[in-house]
N, C-alpha and C positions, 0 to 999 in steps of 0.2 A: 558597489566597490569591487573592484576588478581582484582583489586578492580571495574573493571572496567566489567566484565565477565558475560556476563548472558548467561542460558539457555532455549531455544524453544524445548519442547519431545526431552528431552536426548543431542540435538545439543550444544554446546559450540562456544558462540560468544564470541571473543574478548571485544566486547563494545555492548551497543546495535541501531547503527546506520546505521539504513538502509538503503539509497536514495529509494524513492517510486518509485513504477510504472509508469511510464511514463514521469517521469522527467529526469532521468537517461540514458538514450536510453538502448542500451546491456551493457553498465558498461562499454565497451572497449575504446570508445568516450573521455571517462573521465583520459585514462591513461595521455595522456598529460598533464595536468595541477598536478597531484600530485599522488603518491604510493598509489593504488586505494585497496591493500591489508590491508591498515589499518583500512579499514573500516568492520562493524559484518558483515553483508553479500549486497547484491546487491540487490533490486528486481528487474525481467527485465521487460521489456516494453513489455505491456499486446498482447499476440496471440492468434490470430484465426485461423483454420481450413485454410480457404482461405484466401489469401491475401487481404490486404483493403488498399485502398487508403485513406479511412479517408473522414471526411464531407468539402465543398467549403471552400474557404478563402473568406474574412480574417475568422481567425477561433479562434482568442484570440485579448485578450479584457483587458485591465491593469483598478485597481479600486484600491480605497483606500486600502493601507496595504492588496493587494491582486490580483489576476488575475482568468479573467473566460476562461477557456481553449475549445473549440467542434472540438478537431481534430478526433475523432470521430473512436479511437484503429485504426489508420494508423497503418500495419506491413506488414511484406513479407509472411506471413503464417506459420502455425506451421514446415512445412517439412524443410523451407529456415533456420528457427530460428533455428534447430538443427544441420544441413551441414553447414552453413554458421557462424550464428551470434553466435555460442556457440565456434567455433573453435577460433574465433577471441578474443572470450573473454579469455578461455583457456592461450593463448599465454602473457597475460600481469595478470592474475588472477588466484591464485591458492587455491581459499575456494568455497564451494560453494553459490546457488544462491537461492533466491525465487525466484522461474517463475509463473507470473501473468498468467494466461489463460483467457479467455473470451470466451463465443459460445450465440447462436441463438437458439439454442436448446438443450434438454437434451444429445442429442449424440453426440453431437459437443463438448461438456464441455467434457465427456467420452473420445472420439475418441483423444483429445489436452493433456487430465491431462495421458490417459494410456501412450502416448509417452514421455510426462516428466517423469512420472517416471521411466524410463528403462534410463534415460540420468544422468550420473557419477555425471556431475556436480550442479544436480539439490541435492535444501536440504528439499526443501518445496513448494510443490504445491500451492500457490494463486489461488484460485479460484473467480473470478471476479464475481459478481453477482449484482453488483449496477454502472454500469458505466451510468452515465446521459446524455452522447453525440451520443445515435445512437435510431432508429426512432423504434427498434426493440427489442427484448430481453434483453440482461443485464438485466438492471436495473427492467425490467416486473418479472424476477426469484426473487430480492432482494425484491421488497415489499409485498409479500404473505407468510407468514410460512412455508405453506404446498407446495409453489412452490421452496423455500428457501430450504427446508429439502428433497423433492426430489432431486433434484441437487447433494446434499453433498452424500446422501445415492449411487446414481448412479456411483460417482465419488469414492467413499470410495470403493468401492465394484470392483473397476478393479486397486487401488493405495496400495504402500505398504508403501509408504513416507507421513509424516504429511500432510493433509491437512489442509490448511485456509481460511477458507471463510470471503470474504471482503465484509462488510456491507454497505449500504447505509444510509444515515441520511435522506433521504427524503420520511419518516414514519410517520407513528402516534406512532408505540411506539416501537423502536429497540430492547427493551429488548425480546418483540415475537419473535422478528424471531432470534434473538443471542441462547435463548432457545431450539427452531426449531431446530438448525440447530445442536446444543451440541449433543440433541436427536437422531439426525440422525446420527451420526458419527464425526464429526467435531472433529480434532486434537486441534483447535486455530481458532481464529476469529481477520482478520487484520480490523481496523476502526480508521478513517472512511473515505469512498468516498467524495467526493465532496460535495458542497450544488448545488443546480438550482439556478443560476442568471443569467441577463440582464444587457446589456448597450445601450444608445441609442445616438444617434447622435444630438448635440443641433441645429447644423447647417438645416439638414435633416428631423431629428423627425424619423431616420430610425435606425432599430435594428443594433448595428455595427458589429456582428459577424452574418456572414450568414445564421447559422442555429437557430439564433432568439437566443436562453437559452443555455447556457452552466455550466460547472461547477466550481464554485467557490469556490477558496483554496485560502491558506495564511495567514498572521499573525491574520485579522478578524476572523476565523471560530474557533479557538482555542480554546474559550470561551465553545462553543457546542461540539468540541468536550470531550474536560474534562469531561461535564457534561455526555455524554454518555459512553465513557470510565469507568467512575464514574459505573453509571447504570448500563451497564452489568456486571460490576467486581461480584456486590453484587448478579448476576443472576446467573451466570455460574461457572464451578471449572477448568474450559482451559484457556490456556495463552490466551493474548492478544496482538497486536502488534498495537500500539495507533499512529493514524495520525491524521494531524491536524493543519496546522499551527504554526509547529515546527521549528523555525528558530534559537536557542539558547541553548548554555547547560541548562540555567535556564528552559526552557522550556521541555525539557527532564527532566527533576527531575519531576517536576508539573506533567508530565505525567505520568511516574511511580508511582505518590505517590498516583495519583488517582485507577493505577490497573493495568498499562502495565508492560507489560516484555521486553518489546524493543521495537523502536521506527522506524517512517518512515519517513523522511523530505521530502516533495512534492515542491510546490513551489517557497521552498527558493535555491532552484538547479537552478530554471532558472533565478534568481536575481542576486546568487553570485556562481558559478559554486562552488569552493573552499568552501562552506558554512559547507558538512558532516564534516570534516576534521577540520575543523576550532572548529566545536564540541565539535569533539571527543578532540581537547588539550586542550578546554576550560574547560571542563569536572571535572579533577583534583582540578583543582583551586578552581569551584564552590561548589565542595563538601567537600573542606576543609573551605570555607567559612563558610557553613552550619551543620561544623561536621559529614558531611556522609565517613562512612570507607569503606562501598563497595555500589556500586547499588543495589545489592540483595536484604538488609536489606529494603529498601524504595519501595517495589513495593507491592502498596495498603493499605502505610501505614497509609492514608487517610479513610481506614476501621478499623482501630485500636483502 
């Protein structure tokens, strides 16, 4: 449905409904439950270089209107995800994908995004640089400008496809490094990452997810993220792909209108598998509630 259509650098999405990173698994998973084509694109479950097992269980943690995740980029490694988990997706999925990436180091990020981009079915490189569940990297490249904009600049300089780098919120001021990273090269900026939370045990007085802090998504963080979606709208002149606590068409408009160009539903994937889907046909309705004749018109009309 054409009222429905956004664009990422030149891409044409259907709608703008993405499943996030790691909620999702490869997209493939999801064919059973409903026509996984109607959705704008997929993002896949974040890879690394090497395989990871991911951090101990238990390793999630349910909280009001919310869950804190430390599986800690569990994947089979960049080579499996290309022989394996791309073939599979292929066979039931015929658009392409955002592929999350994740590394340890500058060349790891390099060595992951140069093989996405030589793969057919990739449309946009995710570049992961705020992941809060591992003891190492990630999230060390997301909270420094100048470690934020190397990255992008490394990555940009062997990519010919969009990149986006996905921001972290656990900053003192994301509009830095949203900036940073524009400066360096930066196609688009996906946000936002997680917050850092805890749960503890009333019984015990013990941390209940193994690796103590994980990250915390869901209908609660939505608030912060608006406000920063918000923020960097007014910084930057690149799309944005706003996460956050999206579990609603209403909440997809509210996201656009603060600055996105399309959206990523996180946590409400593991609540209500059917939840993208359920979206995207709630969609129509709610924008003729509101008088909206296409999405385009409403993205950052909250700067207007």
């Amino acid at each position: 449905m054409e009222r429905l259509s956004v664009e990422l650098c030149g891409w044409k999405l259907d709608n703008p409904v993405i499943p996030a990173s790691g909620t999702f698994g490869f997209g493939y998973e999801f064919a059973q439950f409903y026509d996984i084509n109607r959705l704008g694109s997929i993002a896949t479950k974040g890879t690394t270089r090497e395989s990871r097992y991911g951090n101990p269980t238990p390793r999630i943690a349910e909280c009001d209107r919310g869950m804190i995740n430390a599986v800690g980029l569990q994947n089979p490694g960049i080579d499996k995800v290309i022989s394996e988990e791309f073939p599979k997706l292929k066979e039931v999925y015929h658009k392409k994908v955002v592929a999350n990436v994740s590394g340890f180091s500058v060349e790891e990020y390099v060595e992951c995004a140069m093989k996405m981009d030589k793969e057919d079915i990739v449309g946009i490189i995710e570049i992961n640089i705020s992941c809060p569940n591992v003891s190492h990297g990630g999230m060390s490249f997301g909270t420094d400008p100048q470690a934020a904009a190397e990255v992008t600049r490394a990555v940009k300089a062997v990519t010919t496809k969009p990149v986006f780098i996905k921001l972290t919120p656990n900053v003192t001021d994301i509009v830095a490094i949203a900036k940073a990273v524009e400066e360096a090269g930066a196609d688009g900026i996906s946000m936002i990452n997680t917050l850092l939370g805890a749960r503890f045990d009333l019984k015990t007085g013990k941390p209940i997810i193994a690796n103590i802090m994980g990250g915390f998504s869901g209908p609660a963080i939505k608030p912060v993220a608006l406000r920063m979606v918000y923020q960097v709208y007014k910084a930057v002149s690149i799309p944005i792909i706003g996460i956050g606590g999206i579990a609603t068409a209403e909440d997809v408009i509210e996201m656009m209108s603060a600055g996105a160009t399309a959206i990523q539903v996180g946590a409400e994937n593991c609540r209500n598998p059917y939840a993208c889907m359920q979206i995207i046909e709630d969609l129509p309705k709610v924008m003729d509630r509101y008088g909206i004749k296409t999405l385009k018109e409403i993205i950052g009309r909250a700067h207007r």
